[in-house]
N, C-alpha and C positions, 0 to 999 in steps of 0.2 A: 504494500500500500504506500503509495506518494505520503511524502510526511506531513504536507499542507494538504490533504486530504480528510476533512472531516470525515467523522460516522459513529455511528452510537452502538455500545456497549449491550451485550446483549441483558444486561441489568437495564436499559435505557438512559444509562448516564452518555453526554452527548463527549467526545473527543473531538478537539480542534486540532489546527496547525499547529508550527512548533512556537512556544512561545520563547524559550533558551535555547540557545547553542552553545556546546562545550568544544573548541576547534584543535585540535590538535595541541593540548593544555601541555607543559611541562613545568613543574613547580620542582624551586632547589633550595634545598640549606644549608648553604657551603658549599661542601664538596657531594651532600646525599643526594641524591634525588627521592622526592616524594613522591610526586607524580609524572610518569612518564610517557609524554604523548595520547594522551587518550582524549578524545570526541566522542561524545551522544548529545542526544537532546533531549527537553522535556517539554512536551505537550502540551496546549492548551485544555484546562479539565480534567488531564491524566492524576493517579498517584503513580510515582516515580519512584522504586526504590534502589538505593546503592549500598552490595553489601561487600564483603568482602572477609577472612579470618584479619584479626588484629595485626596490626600493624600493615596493612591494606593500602591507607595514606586515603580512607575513606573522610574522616573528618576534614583534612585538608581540602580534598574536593567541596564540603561542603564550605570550608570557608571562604577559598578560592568563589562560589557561586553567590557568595553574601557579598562579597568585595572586601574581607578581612585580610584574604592574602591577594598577592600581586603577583599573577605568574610570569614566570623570565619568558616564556615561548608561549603563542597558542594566542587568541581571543575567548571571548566571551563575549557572544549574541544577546540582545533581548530583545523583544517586538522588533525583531527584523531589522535590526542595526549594532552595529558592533559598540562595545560599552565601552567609555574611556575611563583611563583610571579615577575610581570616586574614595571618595571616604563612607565608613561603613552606613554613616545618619543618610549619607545621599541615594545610598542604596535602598536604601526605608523608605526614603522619600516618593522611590519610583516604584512601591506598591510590593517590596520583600522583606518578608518577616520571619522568623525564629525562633525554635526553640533552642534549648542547652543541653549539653548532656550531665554535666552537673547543673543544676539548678543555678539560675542567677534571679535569684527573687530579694526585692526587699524586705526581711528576715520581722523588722521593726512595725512593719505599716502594716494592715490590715488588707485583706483581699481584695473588697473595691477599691482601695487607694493601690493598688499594685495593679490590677487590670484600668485605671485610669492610664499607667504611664505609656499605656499603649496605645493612647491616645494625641504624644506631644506631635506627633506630625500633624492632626488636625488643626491643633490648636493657634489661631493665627493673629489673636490681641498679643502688647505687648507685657511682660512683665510688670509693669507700674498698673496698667491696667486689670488687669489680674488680682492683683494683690488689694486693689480697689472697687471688684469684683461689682461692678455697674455699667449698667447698658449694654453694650456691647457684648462683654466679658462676660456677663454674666447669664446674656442670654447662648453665647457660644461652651458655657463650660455647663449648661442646661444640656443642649440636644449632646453633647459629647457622653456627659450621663448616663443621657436615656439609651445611647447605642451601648455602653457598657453594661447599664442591665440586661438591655438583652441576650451579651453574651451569656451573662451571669445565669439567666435562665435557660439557656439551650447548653450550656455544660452543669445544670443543676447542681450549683452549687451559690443557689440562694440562699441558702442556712446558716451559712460559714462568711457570709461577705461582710460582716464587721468584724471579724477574728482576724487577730494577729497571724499573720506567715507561721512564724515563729511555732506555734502553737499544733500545727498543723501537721498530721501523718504525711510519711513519704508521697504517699499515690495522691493526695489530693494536692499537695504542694505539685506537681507533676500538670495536674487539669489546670488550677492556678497559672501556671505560666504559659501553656496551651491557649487559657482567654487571655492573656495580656497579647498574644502571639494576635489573635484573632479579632482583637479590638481595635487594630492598626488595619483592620479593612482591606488585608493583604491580596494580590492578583497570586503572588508565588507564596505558599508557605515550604519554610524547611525545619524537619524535624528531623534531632540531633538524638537516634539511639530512645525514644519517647515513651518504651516501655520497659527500660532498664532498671534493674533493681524492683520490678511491682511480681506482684502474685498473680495468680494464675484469675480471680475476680478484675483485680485492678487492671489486668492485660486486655480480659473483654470488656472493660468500661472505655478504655483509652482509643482499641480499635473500633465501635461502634462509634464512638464519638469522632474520630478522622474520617469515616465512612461518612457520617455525619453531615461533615463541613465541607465534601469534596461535595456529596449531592444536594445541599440543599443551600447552599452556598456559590457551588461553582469552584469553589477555589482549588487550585493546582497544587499538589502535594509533590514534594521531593522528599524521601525518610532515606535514616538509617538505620537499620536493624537488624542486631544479630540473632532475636527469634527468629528460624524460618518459617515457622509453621504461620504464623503474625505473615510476614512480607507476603509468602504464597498464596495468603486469602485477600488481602488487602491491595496487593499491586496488578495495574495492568500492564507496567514492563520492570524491567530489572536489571540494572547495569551490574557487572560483578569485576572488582578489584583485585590484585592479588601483588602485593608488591610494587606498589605504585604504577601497575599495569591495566589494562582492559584483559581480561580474559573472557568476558561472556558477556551480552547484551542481548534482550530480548524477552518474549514472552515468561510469565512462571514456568509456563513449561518445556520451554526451549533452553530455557535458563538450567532447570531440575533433569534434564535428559545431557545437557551440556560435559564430555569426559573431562574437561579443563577444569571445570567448577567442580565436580566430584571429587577428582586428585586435591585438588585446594583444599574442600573442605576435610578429605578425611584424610589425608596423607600420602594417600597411596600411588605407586612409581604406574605409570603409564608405558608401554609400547606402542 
């Protein structure tokens, strides 16, 4: 299939063009190479996943796609034009957002003040004004709000949104930064490893909830995960890493029939 060829999912979720391009990327540190020559791309309305065994140089890729690293070699596409180098707020700017794979929440504030901050790109009074929180300000930090509750109800976790971070078990600290991710109105979301560390409940809350936001949102998912069982329900392609290389790309199950990604994942020497 043309890659700017829409068509819908036989779940009826609709697939567009490509909205990323990863061009022939090579990222170095020093003397290492992380990444080595690899190109895919990611779909408009797809979920995307990139896996790889550790030390893959999976993360880098995703930072490389956020604008945190600078690759020596290669481009990076997005809506059909090559990106020049940004700072990471510029990359937000232009509708991409994030999770972590250690958490980065603020620990102190409580859940809506923490899914607000996912808000500062909308926010377009100045400071003084703000802080004087009239007319203006106050009607723009109104409707920023009301988009936050919403998030707050379609990740159900209206119960908890005056509690401190701090306070708060692994797995909902986890959804917590998923609506901060989601509150930012993102075209690309990228989720760094999102069911790490939860149990076998908190893994079907996390993936219902990305299923969630690809269909009833639209938004474009690119993850990392080293669950396969998780990637193989949830993705409808799968780029696979293995030493800062490309070794597989394509459907789950082109991907799971793949001898390069097998030998990867389980050790074993190939002929």
């Amino acid at each position: 299939m043309n890659d700017n060829e829409p068509y819908t999912t036989a779940d009826g979720r609709k697939i567009g063009g490509v909205l990323m391009e990863m061009k022939n990327i090579t990222l170095r540190f020093g003397g290492v190479k992380a990444i080595t020559d690899i190109s895919f791309n990611i779909r408009e309305g797809e979920i995307r996943a990139i896996i790889g065994p550790n030390g893959a140089g999976k993360s880098s890729m995703l930072n490389v796609i956020s604008g945190f690293y600078i690759p020596q070699e290669g481009e990076v596409w997005y809506k059909g034009a090559p990106r020049p180098q940004m700072k990471p707020y510029e990359v937000a700017q232009q509708g991409i957002a994030r999770t972590f794979q250690n958490i980065a929440l603020f620990e102190g504030m409580s859940v809506l003040d923490n899914v607000m901050t996912g808000r500062l790109n909308h926010m377009k009074t100045g400071i003084f004004a703000q802080a004087l929180w009239k007319g203006k300000a106050e009607k723009e930090e109104e409707a920023n709000r009301e988009q936050v509750e919403k998030v707050i109800d379609f990740l159900e976790i209206q119960h908890i949104r005056k509690t401190p971070v701090s306070r708060l078990p692994y797995g909902l600290k986890k959804r917590v930064e998923l609506a901060r991710a989601l509150a930012a109105e993102p075209s690309l979301l990228l989720l760094d490893e999102p069911m790490a560390g939860m149990n076998v409940e908190e893994k079907e809350d996390m993936s219902r909830f990305i299923l969630d936001v690809n269909d009833e949102f639209g938004t474009t998912i690119a993850l990392i995960e080293h669950d396969m069982g998780v990637v193989m329900d949830l993705s409808d392609r799968v780029v696979v890493m293995d030493y800062g290389k490309k070794i597989g790309d394509g459907t789950p199950d082109e991907v799971r029939s793949n001898q390069d990604v097998i030998d990867a994942y389980l050790g074993v020497a190939h002929d």
